[in-house]
ROMI-659345 format. One line per 4 residues: number of its first residue (from 1); their letters; for each residue x, y, z of N, C-alpha, C, O. Coordinates in Angstrom, 3 decimals. Example, Ala and Ser with C-alpha at 12.3 -4.5 7.8 and 13.67 -1.06 7.14 Angstrom:
<atoms>
1 = as = 13.190,-5.690,7.800,12.300,-4.500,7.800,13.200,-3.300,7.800,14.236,-3.319,8.465 | 12.850,-2.250,7.080,13.670,-1.060,7.140,12.900,0.030,7.870,13.409,1.138,8.039
</atoms>
This chain:
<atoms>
1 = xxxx = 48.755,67.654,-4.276,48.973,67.004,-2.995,47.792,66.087,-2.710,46.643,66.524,-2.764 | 48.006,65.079,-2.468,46.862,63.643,-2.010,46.388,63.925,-0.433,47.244,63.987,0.449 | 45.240,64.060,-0.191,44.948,63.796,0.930,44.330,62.289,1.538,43.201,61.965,1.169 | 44.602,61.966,1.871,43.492,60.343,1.973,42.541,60.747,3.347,42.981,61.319,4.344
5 = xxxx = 41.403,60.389,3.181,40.620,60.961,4.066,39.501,59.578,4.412,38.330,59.789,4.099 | 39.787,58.364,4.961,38.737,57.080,4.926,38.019,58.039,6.169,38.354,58.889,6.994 | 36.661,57.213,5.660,35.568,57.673,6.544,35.711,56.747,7.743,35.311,57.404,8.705 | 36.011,55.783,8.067,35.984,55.152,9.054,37.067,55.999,10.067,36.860,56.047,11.280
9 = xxxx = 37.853,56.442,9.645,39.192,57.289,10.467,38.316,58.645,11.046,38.365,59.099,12.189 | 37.491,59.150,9.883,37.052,60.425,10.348,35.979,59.998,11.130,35.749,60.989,11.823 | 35.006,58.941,11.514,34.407,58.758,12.157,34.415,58.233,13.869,33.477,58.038,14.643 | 36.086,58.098,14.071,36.375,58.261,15.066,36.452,59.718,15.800,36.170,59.947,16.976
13 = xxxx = 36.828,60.489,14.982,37.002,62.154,15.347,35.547,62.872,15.347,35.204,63.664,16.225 | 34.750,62.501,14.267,33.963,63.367,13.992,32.737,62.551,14.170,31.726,63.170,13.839 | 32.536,61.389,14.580,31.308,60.262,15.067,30.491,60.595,13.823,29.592,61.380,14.125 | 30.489,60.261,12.484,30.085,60.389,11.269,29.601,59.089,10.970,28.383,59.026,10.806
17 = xxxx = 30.364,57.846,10.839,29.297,57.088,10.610,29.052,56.172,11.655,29.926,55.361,11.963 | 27.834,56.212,12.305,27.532,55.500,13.286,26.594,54.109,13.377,26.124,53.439,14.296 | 26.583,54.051,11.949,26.629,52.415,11.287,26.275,52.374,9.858,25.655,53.154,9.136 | 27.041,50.856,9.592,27.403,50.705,8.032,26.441,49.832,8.097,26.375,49.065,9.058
21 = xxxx = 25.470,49.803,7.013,24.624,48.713,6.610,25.311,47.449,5.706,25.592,47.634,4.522 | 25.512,46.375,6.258,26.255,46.410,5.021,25.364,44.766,4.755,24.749,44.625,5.812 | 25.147,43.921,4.136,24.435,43.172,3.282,25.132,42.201,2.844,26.122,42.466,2.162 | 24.673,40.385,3.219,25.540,39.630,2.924,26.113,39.167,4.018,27.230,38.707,3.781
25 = xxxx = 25.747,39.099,5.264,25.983,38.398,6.381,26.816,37.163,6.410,27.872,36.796,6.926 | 25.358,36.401,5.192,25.823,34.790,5.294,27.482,34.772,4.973,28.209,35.668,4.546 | 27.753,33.478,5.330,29.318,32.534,4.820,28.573,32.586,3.079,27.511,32.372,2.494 | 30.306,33.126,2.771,30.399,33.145,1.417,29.423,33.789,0.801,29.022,33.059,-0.105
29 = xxxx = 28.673,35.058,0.837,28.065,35.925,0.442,28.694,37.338,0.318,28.937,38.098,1.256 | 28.920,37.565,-1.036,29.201,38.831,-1.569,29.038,40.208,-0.223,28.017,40.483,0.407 | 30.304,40.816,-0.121,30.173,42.028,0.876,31.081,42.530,0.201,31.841,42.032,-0.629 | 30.901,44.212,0.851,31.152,45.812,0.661,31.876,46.367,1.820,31.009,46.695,2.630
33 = xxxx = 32.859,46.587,2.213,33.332,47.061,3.639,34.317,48.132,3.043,34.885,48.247,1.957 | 34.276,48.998,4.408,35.629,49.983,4.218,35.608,50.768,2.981,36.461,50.672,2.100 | 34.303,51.771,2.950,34.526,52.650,2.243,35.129,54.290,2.665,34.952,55.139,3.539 | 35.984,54.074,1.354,36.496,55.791,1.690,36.690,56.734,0.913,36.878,56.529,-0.286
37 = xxxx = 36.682,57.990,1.462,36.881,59.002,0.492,38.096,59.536,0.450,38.883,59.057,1.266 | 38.525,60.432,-0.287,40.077,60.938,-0.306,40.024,61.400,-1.317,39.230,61.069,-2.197 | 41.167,62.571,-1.416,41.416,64.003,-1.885,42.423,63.952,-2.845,43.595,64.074,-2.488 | 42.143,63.798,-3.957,43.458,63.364,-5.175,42.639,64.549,-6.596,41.586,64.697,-7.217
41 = xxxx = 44.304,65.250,-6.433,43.834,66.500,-8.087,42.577,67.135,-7.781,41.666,67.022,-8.601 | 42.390,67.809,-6.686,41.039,68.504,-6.415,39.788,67.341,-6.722,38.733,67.963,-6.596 | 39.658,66.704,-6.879,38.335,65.480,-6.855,38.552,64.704,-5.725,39.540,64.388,-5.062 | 37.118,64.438,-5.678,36.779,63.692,-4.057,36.946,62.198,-4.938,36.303,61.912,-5.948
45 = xxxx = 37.771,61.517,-4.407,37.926,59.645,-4.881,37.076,59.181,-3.942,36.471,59.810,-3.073 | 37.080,57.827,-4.231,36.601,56.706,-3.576,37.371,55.368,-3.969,38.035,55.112,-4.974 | 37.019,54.481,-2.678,37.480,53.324,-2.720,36.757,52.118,-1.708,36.117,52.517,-0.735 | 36.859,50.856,-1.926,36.292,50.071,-0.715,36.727,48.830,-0.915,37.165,48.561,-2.034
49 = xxxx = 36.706,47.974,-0.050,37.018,46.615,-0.564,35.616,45.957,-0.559,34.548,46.503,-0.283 | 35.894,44.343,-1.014,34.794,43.676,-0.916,35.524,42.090,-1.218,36.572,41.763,-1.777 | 34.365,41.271,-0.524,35.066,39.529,-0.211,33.804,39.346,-1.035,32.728,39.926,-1.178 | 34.696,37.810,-1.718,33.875,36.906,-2.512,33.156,37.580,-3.547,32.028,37.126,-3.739
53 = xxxx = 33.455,38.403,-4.164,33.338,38.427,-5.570,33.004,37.863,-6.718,31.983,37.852,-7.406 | 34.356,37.265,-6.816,34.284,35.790,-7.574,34.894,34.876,-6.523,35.977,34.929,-5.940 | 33.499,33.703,-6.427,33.228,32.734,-5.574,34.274,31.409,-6.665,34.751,31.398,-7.800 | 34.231,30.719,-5.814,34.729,29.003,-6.894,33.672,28.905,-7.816,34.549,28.682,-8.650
57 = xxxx = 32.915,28.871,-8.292,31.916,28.442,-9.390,32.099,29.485,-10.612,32.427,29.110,-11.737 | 31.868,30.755,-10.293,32.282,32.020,-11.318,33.614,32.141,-11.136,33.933,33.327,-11.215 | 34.529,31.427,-10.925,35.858,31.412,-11.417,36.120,30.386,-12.443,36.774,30.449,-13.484 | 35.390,29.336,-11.848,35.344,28.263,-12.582,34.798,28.271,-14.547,35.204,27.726,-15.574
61 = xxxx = 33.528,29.375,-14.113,33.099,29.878,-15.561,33.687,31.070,-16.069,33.459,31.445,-17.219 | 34.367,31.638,-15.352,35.468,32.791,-16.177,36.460,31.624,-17.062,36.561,31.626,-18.289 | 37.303,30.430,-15.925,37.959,30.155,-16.573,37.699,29.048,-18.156,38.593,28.339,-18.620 | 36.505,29.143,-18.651,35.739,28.494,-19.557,35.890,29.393,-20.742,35.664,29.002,-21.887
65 = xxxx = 36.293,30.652,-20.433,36.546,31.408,-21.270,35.279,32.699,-21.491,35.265,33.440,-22.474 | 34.613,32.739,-20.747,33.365,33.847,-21.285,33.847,34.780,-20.067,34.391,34.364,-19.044 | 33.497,36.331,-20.415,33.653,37.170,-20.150,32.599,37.652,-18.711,31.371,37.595,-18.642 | 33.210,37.943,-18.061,32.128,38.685,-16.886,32.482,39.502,-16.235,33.468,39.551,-15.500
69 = xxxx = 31.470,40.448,-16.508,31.205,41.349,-16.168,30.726,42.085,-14.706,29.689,41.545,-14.320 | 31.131,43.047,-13.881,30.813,43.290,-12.410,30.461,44.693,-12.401,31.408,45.439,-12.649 | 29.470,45.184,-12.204,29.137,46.273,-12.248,29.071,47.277,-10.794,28.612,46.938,-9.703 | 29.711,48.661,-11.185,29.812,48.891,-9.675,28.506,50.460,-9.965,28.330,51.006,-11.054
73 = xxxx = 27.843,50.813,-8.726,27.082,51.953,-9.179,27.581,52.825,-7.165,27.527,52.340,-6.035 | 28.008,54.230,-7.700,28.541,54.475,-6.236,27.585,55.649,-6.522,27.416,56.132,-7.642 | 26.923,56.094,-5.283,26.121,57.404,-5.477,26.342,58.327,-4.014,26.221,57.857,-2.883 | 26.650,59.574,-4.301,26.972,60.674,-3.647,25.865,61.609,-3.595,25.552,62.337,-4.537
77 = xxxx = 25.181,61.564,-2.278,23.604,62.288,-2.233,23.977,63.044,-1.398,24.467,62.558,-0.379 | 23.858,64.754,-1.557,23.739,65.871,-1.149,22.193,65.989,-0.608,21.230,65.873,-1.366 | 22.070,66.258,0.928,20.787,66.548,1.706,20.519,67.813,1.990,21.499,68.305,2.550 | 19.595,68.621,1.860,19.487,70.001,2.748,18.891,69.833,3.625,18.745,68.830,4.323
81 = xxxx = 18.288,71.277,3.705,17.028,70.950,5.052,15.906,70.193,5.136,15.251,69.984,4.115 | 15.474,69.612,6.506,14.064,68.778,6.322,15.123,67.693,5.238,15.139,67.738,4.008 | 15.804,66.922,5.974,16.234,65.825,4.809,16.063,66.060,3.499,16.340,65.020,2.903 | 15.657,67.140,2.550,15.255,67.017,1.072,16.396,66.474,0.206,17.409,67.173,0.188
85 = xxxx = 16.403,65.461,-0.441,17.771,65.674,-1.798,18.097,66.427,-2.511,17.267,66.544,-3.412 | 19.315,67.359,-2.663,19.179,68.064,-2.904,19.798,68.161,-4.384,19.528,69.041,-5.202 | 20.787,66.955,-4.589,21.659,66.693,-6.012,22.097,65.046,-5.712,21.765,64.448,-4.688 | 22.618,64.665,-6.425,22.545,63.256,-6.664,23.790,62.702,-7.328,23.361,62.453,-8.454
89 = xxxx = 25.284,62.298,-7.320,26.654,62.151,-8.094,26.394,60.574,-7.973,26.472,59.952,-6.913 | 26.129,60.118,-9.003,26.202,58.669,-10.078,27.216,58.465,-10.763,27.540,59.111,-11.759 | 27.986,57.251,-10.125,29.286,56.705,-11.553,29.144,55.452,-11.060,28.900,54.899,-9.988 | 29.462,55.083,-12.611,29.068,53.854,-12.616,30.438,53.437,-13.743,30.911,53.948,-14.758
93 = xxxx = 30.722,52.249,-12.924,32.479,51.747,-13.571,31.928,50.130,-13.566,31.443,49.354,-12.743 | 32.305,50.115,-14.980,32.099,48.166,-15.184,33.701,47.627,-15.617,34.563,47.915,-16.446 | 33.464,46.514,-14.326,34.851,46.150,-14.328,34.696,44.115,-15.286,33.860,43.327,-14.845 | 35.568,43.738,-16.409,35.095,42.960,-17.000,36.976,41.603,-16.411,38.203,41.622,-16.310
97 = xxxx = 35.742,40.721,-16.242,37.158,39.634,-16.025,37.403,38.966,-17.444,36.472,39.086,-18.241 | 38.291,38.426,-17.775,38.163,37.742,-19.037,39.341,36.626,-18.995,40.204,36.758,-18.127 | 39.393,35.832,-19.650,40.559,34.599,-19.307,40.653,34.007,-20.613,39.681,33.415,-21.081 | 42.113,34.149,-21.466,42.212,33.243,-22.905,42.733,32.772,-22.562,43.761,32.971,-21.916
101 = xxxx = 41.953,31.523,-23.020,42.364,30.045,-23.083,43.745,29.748,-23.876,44.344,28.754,-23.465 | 44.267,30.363,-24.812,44.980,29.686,-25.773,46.255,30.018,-24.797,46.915,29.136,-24.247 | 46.528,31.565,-24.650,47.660,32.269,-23.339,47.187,31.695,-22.351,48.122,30.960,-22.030 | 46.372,31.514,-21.630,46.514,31.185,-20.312,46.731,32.332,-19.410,47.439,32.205,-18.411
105 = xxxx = 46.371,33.030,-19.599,46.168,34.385,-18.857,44.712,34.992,-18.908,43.831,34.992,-19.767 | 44.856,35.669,-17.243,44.060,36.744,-17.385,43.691,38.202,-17.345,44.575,38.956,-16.940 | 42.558,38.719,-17.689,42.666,40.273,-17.770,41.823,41.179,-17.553,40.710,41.069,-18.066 | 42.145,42.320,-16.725,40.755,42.858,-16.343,40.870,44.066,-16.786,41.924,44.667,-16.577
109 = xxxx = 39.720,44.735,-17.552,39.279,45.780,-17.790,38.568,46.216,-16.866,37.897,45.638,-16.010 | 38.812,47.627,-17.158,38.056,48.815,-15.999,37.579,49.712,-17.425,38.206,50.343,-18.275 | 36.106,49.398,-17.189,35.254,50.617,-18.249,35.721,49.353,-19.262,35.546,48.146,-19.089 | 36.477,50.162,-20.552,37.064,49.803,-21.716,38.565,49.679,-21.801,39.272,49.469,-22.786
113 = xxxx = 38.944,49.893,-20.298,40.897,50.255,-20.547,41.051,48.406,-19.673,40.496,47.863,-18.717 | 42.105,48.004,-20.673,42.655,47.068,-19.422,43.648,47.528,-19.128,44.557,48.040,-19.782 | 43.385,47.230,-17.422,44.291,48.121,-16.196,45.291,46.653,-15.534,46.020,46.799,-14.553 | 45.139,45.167,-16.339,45.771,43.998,-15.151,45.888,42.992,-16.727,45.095,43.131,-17.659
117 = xxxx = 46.910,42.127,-16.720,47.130,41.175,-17.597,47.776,40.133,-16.468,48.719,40.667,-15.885 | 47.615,39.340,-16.206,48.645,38.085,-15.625,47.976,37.196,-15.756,46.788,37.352,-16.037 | 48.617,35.783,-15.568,48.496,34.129,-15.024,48.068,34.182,-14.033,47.205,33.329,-13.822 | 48.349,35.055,-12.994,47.785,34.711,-11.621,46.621,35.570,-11.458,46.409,36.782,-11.494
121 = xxxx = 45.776,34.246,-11.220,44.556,35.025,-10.833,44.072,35.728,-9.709,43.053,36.412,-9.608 | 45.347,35.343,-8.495,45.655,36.269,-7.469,45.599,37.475,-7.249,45.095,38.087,-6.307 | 46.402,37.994,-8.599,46.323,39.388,-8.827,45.166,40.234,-9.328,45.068,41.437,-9.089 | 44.204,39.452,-10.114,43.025,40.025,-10.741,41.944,40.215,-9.285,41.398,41.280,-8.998
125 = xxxx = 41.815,39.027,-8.552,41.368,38.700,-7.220,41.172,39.964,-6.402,40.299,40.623,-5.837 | 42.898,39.923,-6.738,43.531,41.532,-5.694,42.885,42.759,-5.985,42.727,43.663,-5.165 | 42.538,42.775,-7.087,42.376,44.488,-8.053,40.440,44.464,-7.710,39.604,45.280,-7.322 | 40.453,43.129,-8.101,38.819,43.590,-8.181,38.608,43.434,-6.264,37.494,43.781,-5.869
129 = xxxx = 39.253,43.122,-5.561,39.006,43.073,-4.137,38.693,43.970,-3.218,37.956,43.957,-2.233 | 39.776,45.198,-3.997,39.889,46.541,-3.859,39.764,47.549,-4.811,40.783,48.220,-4.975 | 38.989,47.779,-5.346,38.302,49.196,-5.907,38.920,50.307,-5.520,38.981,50.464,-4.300 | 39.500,51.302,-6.338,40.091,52.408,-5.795,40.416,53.201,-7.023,40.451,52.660,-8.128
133 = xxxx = 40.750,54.987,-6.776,40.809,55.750,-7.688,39.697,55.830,-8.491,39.837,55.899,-9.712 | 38.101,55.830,-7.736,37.005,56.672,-8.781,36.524,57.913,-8.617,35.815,58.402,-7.738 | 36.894,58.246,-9.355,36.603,60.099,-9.452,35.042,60.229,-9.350,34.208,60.015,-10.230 | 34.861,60.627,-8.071,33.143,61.151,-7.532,32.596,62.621,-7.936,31.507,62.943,-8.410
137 = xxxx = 33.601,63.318,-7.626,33.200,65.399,-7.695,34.155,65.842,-7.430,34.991,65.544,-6.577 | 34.091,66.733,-8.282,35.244,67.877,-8.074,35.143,68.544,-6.670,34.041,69.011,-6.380 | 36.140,68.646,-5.773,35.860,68.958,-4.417,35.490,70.437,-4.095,35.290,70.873,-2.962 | 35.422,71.219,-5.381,34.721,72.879,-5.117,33.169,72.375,-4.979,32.272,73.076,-4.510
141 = xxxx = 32.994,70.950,-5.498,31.492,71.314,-5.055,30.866,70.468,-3.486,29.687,70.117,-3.441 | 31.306,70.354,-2.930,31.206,70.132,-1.424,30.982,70.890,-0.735,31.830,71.695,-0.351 | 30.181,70.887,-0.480,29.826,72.290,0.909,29.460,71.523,2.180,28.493,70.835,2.507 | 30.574,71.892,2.764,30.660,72.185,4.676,29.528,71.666,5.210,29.463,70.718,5.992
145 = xxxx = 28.362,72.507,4.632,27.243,72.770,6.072,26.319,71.395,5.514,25.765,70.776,6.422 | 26.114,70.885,4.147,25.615,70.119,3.886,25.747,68.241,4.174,26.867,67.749,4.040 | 24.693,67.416,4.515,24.927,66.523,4.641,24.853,65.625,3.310,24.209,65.770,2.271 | 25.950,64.435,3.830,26.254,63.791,2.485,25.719,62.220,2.884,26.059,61.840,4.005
149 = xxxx = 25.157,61.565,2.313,25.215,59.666,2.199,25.614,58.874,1.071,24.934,58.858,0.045 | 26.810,58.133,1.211,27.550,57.482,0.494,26.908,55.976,-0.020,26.528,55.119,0.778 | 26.877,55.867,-1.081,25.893,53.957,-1.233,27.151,53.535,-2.366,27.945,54.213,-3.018 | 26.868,51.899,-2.225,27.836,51.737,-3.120,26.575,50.404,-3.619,25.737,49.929,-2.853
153 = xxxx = 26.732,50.094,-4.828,25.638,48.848,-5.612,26.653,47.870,-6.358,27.412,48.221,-7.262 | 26.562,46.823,-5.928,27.174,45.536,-6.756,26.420,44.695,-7.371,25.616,43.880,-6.919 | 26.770,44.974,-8.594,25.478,44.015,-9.657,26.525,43.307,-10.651,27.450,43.973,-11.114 | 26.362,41.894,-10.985,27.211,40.952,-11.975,25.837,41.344,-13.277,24.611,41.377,-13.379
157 = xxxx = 26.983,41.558,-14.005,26.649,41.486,-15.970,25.914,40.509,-16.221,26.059,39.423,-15.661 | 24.837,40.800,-17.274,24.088,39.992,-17.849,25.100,39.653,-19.308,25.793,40.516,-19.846 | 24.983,38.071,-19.825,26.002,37.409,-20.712,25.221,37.309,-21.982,24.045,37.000,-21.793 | 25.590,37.502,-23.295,24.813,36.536,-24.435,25.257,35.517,-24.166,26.083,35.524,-23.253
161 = xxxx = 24.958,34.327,-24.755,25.142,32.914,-25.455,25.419,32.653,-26.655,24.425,32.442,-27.350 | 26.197,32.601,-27.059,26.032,32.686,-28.728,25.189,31.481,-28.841,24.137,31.518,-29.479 | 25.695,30.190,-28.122,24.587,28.808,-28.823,23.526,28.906,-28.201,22.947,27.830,-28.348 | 22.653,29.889,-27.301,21.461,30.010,-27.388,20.769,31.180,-28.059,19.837,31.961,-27.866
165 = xxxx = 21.854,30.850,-29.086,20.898,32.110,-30.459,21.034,33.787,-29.335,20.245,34.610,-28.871 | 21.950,33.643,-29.336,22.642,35.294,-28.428,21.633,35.843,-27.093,21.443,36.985,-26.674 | 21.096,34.538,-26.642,19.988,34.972,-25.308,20.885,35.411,-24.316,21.970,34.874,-24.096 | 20.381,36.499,-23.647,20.872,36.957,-22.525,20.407,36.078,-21.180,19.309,35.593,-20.907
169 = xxxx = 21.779,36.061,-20.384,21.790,34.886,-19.499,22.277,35.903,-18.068,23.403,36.395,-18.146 | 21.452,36.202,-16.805,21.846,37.051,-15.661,22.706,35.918,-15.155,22.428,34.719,-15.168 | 23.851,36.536,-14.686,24.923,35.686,-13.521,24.757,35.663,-12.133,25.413,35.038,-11.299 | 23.994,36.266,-12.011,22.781,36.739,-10.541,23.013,35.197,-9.357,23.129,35.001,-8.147
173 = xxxx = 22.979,34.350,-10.698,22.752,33.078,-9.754,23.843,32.903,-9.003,23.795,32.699,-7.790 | 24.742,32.962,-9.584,26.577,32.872,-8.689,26.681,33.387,-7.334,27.345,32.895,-6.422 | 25.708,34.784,-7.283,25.446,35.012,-6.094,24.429,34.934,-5.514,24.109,35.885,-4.802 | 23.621,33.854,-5.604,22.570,32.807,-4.946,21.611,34.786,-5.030,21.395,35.549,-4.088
177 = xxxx = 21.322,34.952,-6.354,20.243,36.478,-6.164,20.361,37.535,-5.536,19.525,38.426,-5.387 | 21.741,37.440,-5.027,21.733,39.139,-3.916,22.704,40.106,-4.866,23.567,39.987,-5.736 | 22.086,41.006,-4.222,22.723,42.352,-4.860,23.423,43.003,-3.415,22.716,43.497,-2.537 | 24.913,42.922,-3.317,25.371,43.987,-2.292,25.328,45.146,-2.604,25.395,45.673,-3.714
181 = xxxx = 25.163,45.755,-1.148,24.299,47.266,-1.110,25.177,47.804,0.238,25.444,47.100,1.211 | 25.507,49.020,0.083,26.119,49.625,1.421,25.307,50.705,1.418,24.645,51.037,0.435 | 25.312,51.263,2.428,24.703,52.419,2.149,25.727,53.203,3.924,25.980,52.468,4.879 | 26.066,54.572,3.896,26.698,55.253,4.992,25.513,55.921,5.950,24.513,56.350,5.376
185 = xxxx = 25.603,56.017,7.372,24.867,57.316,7.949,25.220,58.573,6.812,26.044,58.630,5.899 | 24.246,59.494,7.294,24.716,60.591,6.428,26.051,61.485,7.550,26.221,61.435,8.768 | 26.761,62.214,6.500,28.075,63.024,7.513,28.117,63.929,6.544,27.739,63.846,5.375 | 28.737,65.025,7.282,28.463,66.473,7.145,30.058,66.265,6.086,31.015,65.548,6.381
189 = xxxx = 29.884,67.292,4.623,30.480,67.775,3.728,31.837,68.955,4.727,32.473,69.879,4.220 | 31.873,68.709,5.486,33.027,69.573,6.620,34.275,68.436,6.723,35.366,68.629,6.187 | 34.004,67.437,7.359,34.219,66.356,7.171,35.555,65.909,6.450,36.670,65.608,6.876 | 34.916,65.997,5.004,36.051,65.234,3.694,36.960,66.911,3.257,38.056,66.903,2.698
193 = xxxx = 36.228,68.207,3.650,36.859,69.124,3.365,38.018,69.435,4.769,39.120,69.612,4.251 | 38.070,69.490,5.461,38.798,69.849,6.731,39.958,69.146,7.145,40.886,69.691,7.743 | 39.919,67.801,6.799,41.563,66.967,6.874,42.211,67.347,6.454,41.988,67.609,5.272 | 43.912,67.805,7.169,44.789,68.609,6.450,46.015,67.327,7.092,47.208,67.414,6.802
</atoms>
């Protein structure tokens, strides 16, 4: 049985997060919004969206044919008492755009699986827009009394060159150097367990 459990919903009930940091203000700067958790096969998921991704310029060099790469890093920090950390849940999912020239299509891998094939780049747009279905923890390990803070990290792939003798080239620039960063108030592990 699926539970969907967004934190923004439970934070009306349970005043959990009482602000999102979220990074990227400017027009046309990479953002992170609307993260959530939810209850699928006993594991705690996640999901979030995010605007401008791929801007006009890194679409423009996807469609040149080189591969790029978007790296996502989501971390699940367990607090005890006196704030200490107490455990730390790291996954990290690289999502790769790619576009052949000869088909005229494109395709996105998640990890190593491709999960999207089409012409329309609408649809790739769509998938990488919204992030969803990453398996965080098995939900036996959540405990109630403990507080939790949710971060999510957006970092673009570093490229070889083959004609610069295989130099690695950061795509950093596409997003004029920023790295989006969310980070949640912390909210109590009661929370994502108690929605029925």
């Amino acid at each position: 049985m699926e539970f969907i459990i967004g934190l923004f919903l439970a934070a009306k009930s349970l005043a959990l997060l009482t602000g999102i940091f979220m990074t990227g203000s400017k027009e046309g700067a990479v953002l992170i919004s609307k993260p959530n958790l939810y209850i699928k096969n006993n594991q705690i998921m996640f999901s979030c969206e995010t605007q401008n991704v791929i801007n006009k310029d890194l679409r423009e060099f996807i469609l040149s044919g080189t591969p790029v790469k978007i790296e996502y890093e989501i971390f699940l920090i367990q607090y005890g008492r006196e704030n200490q950390e107490e455990s730390r849940q790291v996954i990290a999912i690289e999502y790769t755009v790619e576009y052949d020239l000869v088909k005229q299509n494109f395709r996105l891998f998640k990890n190593q699986d491709c999960i999207l094939q089409d012409k329309s780049y609408e649809k790739i747009d769509g998938s990488l827009s919204q992030p969803k279905d990453i398996a965080l923890i098995n939900q036996a390990l959540i405990e109630s009394d403990k507080y939790y803070v949710l971060s999510v990290k957006i970092a673009l792939g570093k490229i070889k060159i083959e004609g610069l003798k295989n130099k690695e080239i950061d795509l950093i620039s596409f997003w004029n150097y920023h790295k989006p960063y969310l980070e949640t108030q912390p909210f109590l592990g009661q929370a994502i367990l108690s929605v029925k």
